[in-house]
C-alpha positions in Angstrom: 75.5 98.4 107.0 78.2 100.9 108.0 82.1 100.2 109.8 84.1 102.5 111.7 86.4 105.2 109.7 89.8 104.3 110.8 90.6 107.2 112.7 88.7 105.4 115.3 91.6 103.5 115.8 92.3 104.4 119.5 95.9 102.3 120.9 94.6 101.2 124.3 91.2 101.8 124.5 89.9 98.3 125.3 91.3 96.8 128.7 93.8 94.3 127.8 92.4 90.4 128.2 94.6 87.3 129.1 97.5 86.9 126.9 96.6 90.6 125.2 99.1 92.8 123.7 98.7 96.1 125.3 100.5 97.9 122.6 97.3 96.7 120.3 94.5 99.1 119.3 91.5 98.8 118.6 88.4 99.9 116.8 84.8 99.0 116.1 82.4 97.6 113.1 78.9 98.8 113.1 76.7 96.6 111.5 72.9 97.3 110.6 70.1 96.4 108.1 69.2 92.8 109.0 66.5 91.2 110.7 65.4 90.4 114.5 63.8 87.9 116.3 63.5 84.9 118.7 63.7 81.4 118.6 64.5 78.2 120.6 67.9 76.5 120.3 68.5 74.2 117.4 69.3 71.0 118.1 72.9 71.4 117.1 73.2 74.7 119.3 71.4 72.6 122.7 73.5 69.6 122.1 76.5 72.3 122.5 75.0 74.2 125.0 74.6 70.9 127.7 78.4 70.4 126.7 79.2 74.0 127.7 77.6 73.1 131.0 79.3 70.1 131.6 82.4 71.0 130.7 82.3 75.0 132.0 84.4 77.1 133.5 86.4 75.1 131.0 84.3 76.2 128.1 86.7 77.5 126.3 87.9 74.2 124.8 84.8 74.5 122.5 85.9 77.8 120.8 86.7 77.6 116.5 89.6 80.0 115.5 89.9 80.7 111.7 93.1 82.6 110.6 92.4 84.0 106.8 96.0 85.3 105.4 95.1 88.6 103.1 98.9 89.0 101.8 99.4 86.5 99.6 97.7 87.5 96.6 95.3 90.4 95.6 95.2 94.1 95.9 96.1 94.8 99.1 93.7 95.4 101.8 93.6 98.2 104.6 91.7 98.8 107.5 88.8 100.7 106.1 88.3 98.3 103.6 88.6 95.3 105.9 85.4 97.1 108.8 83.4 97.3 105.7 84.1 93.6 104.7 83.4 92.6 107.9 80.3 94.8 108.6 78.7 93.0 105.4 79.9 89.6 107.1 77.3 90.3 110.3 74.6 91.4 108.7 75.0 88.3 106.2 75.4 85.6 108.5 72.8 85.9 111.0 74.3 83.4 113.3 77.1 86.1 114.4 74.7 88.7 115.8 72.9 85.7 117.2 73.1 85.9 121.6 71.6 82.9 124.3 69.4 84.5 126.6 66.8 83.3 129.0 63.1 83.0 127.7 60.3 84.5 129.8 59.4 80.8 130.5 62.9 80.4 131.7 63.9 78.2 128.9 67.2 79.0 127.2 66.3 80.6 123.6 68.1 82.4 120.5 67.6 86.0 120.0 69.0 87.8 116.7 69.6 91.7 116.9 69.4 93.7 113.9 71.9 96.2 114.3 75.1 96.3 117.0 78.6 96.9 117.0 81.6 94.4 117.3 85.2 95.0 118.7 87.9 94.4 116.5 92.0 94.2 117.9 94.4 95.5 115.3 98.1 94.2 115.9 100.5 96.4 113.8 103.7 93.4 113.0 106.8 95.5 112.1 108.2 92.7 110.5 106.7 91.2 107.8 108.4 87.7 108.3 106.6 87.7 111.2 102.9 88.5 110.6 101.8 84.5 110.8 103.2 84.1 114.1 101.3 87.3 114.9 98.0 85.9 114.0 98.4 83.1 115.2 99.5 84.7 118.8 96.2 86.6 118.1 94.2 83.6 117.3 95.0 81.9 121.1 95.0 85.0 122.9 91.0 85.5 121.6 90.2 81.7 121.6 91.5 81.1 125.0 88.6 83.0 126.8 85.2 81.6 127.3 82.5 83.4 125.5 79.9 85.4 127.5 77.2 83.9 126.0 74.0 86.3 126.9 76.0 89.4 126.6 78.6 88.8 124.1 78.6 88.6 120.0 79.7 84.9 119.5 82.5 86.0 117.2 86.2 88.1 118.2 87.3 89.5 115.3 91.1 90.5 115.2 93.6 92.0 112.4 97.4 91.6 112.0 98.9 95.1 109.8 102.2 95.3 108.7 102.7 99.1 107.1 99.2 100.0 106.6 98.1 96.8 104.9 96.1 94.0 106.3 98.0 90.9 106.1 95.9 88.3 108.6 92.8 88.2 109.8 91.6 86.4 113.0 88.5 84.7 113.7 87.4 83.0 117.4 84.1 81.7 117.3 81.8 80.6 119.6 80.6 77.1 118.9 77.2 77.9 119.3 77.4 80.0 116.3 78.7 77.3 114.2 80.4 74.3 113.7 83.7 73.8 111.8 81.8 73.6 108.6 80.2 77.1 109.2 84.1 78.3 110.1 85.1 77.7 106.4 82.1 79.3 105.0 82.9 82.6 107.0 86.6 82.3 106.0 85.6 81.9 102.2 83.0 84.9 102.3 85.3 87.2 104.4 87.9 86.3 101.9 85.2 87.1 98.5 83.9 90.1 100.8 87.7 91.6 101.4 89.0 91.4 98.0 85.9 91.8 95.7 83.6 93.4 98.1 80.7 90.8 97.3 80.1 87.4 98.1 77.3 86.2 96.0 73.5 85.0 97.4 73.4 84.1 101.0 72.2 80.8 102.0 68.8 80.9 102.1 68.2 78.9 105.1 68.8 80.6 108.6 69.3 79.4 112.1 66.1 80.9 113.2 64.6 79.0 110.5 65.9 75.7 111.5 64.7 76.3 115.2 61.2 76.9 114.5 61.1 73.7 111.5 62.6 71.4 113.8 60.1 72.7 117.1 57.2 72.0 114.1 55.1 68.4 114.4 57.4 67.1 111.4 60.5 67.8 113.3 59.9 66.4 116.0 59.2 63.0 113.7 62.1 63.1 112.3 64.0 63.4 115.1 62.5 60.5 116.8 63.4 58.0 113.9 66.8 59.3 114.1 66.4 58.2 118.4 65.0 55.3 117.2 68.6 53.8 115.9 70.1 55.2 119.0 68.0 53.0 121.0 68.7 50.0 119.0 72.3 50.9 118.8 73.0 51.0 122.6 70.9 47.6 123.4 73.4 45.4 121.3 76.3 47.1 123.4 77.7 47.2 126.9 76.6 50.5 128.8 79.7 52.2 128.6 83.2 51.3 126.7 85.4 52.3 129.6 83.7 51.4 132.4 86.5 50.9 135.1 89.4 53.2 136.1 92.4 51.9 135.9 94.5 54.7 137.7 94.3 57.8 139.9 93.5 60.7 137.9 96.3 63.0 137.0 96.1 66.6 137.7 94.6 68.2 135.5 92.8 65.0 134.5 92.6 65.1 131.1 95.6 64.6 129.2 96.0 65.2 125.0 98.3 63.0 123.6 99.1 63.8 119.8 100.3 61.9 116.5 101.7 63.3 113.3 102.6 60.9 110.9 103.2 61.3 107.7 102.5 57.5 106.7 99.0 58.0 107.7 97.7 59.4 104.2 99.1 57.3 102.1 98.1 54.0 104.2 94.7 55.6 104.5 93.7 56.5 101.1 95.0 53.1 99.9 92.7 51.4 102.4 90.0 53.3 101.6 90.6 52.5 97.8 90.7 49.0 98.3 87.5 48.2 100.5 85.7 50.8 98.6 85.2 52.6 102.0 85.9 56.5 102.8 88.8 57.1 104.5 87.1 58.7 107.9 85.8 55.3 108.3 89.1 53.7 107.9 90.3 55.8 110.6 86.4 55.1 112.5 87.0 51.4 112.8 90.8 51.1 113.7 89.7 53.6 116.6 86.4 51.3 117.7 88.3 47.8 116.7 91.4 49.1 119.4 88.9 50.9 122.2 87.2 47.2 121.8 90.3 45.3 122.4 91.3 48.2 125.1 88.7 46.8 127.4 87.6 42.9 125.6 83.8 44.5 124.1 82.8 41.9 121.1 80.9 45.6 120.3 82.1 49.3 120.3 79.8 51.9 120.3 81.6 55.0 119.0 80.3 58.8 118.8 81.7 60.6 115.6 80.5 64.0 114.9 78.1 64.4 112.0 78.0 67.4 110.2 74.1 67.2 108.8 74.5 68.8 105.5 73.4 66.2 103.1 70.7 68.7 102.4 71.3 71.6 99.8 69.8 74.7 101.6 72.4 73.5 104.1 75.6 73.5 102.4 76.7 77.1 102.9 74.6 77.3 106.6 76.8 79.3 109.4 75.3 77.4 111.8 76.4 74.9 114.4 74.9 71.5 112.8 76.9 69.1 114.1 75.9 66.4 116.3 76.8 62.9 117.8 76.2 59.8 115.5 76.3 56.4 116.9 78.5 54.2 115.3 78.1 50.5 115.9 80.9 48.1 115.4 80.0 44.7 116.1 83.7 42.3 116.5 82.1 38.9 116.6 80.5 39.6 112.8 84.0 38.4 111.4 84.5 34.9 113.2 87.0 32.3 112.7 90.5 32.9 114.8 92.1 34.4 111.6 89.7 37.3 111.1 91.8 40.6 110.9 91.2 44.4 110.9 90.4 44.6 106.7 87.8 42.3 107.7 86.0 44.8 109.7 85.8 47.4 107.0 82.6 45.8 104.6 80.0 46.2 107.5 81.7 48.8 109.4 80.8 51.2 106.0 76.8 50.7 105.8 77.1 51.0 109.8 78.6 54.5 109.6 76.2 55.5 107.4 73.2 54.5 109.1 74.5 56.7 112.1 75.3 59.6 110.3 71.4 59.3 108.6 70.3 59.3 112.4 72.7 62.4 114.0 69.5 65.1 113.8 67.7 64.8 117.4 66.6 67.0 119.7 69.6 66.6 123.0 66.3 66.7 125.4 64.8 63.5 124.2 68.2 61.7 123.8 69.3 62.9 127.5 65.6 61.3 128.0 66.7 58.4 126.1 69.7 57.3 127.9 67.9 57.8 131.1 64.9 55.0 130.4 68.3 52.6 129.2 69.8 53.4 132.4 66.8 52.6 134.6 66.1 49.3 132.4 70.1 48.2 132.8 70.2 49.5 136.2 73.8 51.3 135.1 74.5 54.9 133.5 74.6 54.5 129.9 76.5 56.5 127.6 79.7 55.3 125.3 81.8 58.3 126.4 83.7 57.6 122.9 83.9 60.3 120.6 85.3 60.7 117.5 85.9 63.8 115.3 87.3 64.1 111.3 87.4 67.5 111.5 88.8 67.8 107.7 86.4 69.2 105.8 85.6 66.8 103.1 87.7 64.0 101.5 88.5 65.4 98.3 88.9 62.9 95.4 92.6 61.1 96.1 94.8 62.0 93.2 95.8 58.2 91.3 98.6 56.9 93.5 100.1 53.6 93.7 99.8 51.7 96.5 102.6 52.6 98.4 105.4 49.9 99.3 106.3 48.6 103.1 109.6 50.1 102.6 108.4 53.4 102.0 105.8 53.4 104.6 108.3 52.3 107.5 110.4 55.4 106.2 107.4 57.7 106.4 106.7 56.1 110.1 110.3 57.0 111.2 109.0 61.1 111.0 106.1 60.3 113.0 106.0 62.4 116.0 104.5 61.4 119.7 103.8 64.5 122.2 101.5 65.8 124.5 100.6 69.5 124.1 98.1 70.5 125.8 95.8 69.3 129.4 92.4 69.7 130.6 91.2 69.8 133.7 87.4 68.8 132.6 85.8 67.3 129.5 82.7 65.4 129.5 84.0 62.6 127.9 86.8 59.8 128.6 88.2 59.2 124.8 88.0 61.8 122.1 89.8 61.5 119.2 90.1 64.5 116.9 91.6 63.7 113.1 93.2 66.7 111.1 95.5 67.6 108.0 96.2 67.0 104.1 97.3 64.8 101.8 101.5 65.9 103.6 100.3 64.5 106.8 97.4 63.4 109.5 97.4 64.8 112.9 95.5 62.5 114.9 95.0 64.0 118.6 93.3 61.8 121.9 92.3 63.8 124.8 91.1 61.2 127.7 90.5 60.9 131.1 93.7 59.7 132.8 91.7 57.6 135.5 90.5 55.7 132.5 93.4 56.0 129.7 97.1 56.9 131.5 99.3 58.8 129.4 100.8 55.8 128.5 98.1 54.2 127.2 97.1 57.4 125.3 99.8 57.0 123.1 99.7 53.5 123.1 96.2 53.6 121.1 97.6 56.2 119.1 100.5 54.3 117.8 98.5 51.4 117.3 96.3 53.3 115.2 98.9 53.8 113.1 100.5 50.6 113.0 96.8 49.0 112.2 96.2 51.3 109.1 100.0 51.1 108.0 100.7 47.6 108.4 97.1 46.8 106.7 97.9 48.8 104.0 101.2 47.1 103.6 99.0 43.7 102.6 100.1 42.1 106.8 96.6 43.5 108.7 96.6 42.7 112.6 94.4 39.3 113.5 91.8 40.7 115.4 93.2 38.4 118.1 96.5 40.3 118.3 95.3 44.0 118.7 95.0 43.9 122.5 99.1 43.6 122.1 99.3 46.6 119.8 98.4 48.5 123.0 100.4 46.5 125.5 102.3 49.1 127.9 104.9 49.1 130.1 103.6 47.8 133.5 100.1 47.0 132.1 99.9 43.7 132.8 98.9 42.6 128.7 
């Protein structure tokens, strides 16, 4: 593997992009000494890959960014050291020299190069207060481009300087490369690969790899067992959970309504401690239990994003694994007019699980799938309900007591309601994305506003909150009451 000296640092070299600093320069990483080859998609990259085409020219909103801060601690790092770093990163991770090209048979395929050369942007911050903001101004300016996705290296690479030494470095992925999983991975090997200049043994499993087990006769099985709950899933539901506008679209049409509360941990993790259930699933059923009461389903059919790395020699795979599970939540397994939310939890945890076992399928034979249901019920069939937990992995909760009403309504009075950011296509028409610590969840919706108004956007936000907060308080919602948590002005509940 070899990087560029740094006196190939040439200010202006690179035409700027959108949102680009022309006073930036730039130089280049060679990268060398791996292998080649071809494969088909994997089943994580083709599920993506039909998104992308659904959702493009607005394919950006797929993109990862990573920002790894390099002046906190440590020797410090300069530019040479950084290329090399990063040259060791490609030839590593075989998923960033990884391009989508057409196959002679005109099917879309994989192809790894061996060798190549990536751009890098270097933004030289004079003050040092104001490196982060720098990165992160770098992070949206690389992320807010689609990728060019036969010609381009799935990764932009970017550096923030302040007097010779490296104090960020950028990351915009393309999600065909990986998943959010994959992200960290790169983040904690760049990190090893900057300051120590080695990162231990690779994973031993590679994306090429995966393509050509899961093309193979035992595969294929398994992803047909996985189908197989899919099918039975979507039979006990109706086709689709929102299946009526309710407004004329706004323009752009999809609106992304957020939530930051700061009562949200604490409710959660006490929840989840007290049903003996994670706390994704918490968060899983309060979403399916309001989407149900939304539109008067006895059933939700949910989509949450499964990573698929229960398996060891996919742990530390920079890879896009991630798929759609199908979570079932069935409303009319807790009868009796007194049945509230906690009720839901006991068989809302062994249904999560059973979709996350079945979230490894070839996208093919589910789009094949959906079609025979929609021929059989005469309707299209497809929840168009997603939801993401995009924080990593729970981490065991440190003992806490449960906390007390009184200091959960003072944690709900910091709780923050905006919109910050529009769409004007996804392929879906709810998608809820959950993110932060043990400080504070952010828990973002992006709908379709012919389906979801602003208004009621943050209307099932907020009741998401009050569900998991007043439940955790020891006063749950009745069941019968939720279609009032989302009453809005003008809505006629």
């Amino acid at each position: 593997m070899t990087a560029a000296a740094p006196d190939t640092v040439v200010p202006g070299t690179a035409a700027p992009g959108p949102g680009r600093n022309p006073a930036d320069a730039t130089t280049t990483v060679s990268f060398t000494g791996g292998r080649s080859g071809d494969a088909p998609l994997t089943w994580g990259q083709r599920a993506i890959w039909h998104a992308i085409g659904r959702t493009a020219p607005n394919d950006h909103y797929f993109n990862i960014g990573r920002v790894l801060p390099l002046a906190d601690r440590g020797a410090p790092v300069d530019l040479p050291r950084l290329t090399g770093a990063l040259a060791a990163l490609l030839v590593r991770h075989e998923a960033l020299r990884t391009r989508i090209v057409a196959g002679d048979d005109g099917d879309t395929r994989q192809r790894l190069y061996a060798e190549g050369t990536v751009e890098v942007r270097v933004h030289d911050e004079p003050d040092p207060d104001g490196s982060g903001a720098a990165a992160e101004s770098l992070l949206s300016s690389l992320a807010s481009r689609r990728f060019d996705y036969a010609r381009e290296w799935p990764v932009r690479f970017g550096v923030v300087r302040h007097e010779g030494r490296i104090t960020h470095v950028v990351l915009a992925l393309c999600h065909l490369a990986t998943d959010g999983h994959g992200a960290e991975v790169l983040v904690r090997d760049l990190r090893l690969l900057a300051r120590r200049g080695s990162a231990g043994p690779a994973c031993a499993e590679t994306p090429l790899d995966l393509a050509r087990h899961q093309a193979s006769p035992a595969g294929r099985r398994s992803g047909g067992a996985a189908l197989a709950h899919w099918e039975k899933g979507l039979r006990q539901a109706p086709p689709t959970m929102f299946p009526t506008p309710v407004a004329a679209p706004r323009t752009p049409r999809f609106w992304t309504g957020r939530l930051v509360s700061a009562a949200l941990p604490r409710a959660v993790e006490a929840l989840a401690a007290t049903h003996r259930v994670s706390g994704s699933t918490v968060l899983l059923t309060a979403s399916a239990a309001l989407v149900a009461a939304d539109q008067g389903h006895s059933v939700a059919t949910v989509m949450p994003i499964a990573g698929n790395r229960a398996a060891q020699d996919h742990r530390t795979l920079v890879s896009t694994l991630s798929q759609d599970a199908l979570f079932v939540l069935r409303m009319d397994d807790v009868p009796g007019p007194d049945a509230d939310f906690t009720d839901l939890l006991a068989g809302a945890w062994p249904a999560a699980l059973a979709g996350y076992r079945a979230a490894a399928y070839d996208p093919a034979d589910w789009d094949a799938l959906l079609d025979r249901a929609a021929q059989e019920r005469g309707t299209e069939v497809h929840p168009y309900c997603c939801f993401n937990d995009m924080r990593l992995a729970e981490r065991p909760a440190t003992p806490r007591k449960a906390p007390h009403a009184d200091e959960l309504a003072a944690l709900r009075r910091r709780s923050v309601l905006d919109f910050p950011a529009t769409q004007d296509r996804v392929a879906c028409r709810y998608c809820l994305h959950v993110s932060g610590d043990d400080s504070a969840l952010t828990v973002t919706l992006t709908a379709d506003t012919a389906y979801l108004p602003p208004a009621a956007i943050h209307a099932h936000l907020r009741a998401i909150e009050e569900v998991v907060v007043s439940s955790s308080a020891g006063t749950p919602p009745p069941l019968a009451a939720l279609p009032g948590l989302l009453a809005t002005e003008g809505s006629g509940r």
